[in-house]
N, C-alpha and C positions, 0 to 999 in steps of 0.2 A: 646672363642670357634671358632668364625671366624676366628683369627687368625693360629690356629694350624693347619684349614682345605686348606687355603690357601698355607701353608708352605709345606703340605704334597702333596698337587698339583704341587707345584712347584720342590719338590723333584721326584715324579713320572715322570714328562715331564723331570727332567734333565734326568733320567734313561731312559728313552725310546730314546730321543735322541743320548745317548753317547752309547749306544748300539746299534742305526743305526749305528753312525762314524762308531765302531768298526767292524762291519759286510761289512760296505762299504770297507773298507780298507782292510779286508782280502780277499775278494774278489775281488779286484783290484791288490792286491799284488803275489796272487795263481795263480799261473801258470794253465792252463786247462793242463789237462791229455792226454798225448801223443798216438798219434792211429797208432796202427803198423798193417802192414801190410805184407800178403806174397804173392807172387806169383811164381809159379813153372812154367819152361819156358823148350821148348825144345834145346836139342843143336844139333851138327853135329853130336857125338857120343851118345847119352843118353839125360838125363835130370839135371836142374839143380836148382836153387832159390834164391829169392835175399826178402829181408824182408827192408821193407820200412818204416820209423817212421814221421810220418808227411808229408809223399809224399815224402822225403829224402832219396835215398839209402843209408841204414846203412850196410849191408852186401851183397854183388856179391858173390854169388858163384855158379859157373858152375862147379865144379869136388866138390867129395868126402871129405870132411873134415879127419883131424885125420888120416887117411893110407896113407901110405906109397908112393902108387899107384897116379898116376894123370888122373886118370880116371873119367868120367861124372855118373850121377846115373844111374842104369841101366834100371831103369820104374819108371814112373810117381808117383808112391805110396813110392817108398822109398826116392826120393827127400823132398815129402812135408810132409812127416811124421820125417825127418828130420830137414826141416824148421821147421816145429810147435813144437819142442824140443827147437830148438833157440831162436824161438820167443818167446818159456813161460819162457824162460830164462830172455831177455827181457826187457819183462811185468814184472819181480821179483826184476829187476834191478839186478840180481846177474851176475857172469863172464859167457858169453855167448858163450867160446869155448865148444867143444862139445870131448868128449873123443872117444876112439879108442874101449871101451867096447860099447858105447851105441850107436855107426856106427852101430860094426855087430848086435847086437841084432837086430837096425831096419831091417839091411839089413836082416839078419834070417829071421824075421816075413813075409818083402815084396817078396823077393826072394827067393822063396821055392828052387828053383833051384840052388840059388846059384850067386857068379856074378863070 
């Protein structure tokens, strides 16, 4: 009886340890999760945004994406509601260009008037 209870102690302690290693090491090995950031900035004509990943600028952009035009945004709301499209691009890891459909809709929404 000693016997069996001993061996099952020693089977438990190996299990618990190698299941530390294992957690130590994936945790050592896992990269932390990347923190993106945006900021919307003004420019000479308009507005513009550049999204930061780990303090690194990953995209400058002071003009319009997508059109045709090289123009800056034209208010403060259609910049960063265009950033935050990119950025949750991103975060998806998916292709973070942005299309020439979902410019104007921002722009529709921010610029009632129009640019």
């Amino acid at each position: 009886m000693m016997n069996i209870k001993s061996g099952r102690k020693k089977w438990g302690i190996l299990f618990v340890l190698s299941l530390f290693s294992f957690s130590l090491i994936y945790y050592r090995t896992t990269p932390p999760p990347k923190r993106a950031e945006l900021e919307v900035f003004e420019t000479a004509d308009g507005w513009g945004y550049q999204i930061r990943v780990d303090s690194k600028v990953l995209i400058y952009q002071p003009t319009i994406p997508a059109l045709s035009s090289n123009r800056s945004f034209p208010n403060e709301d259609s910049a960063r509601e265009t950033g935050l499209l990119v950025m949750k691009k991103v975060k998806a890891g998916k292709e973070f260009s942005v299309t020439e459909e979902e410019v104007n809709r921002i722009l529709a929404q921010t610029c009632p008037s129009g640019i």
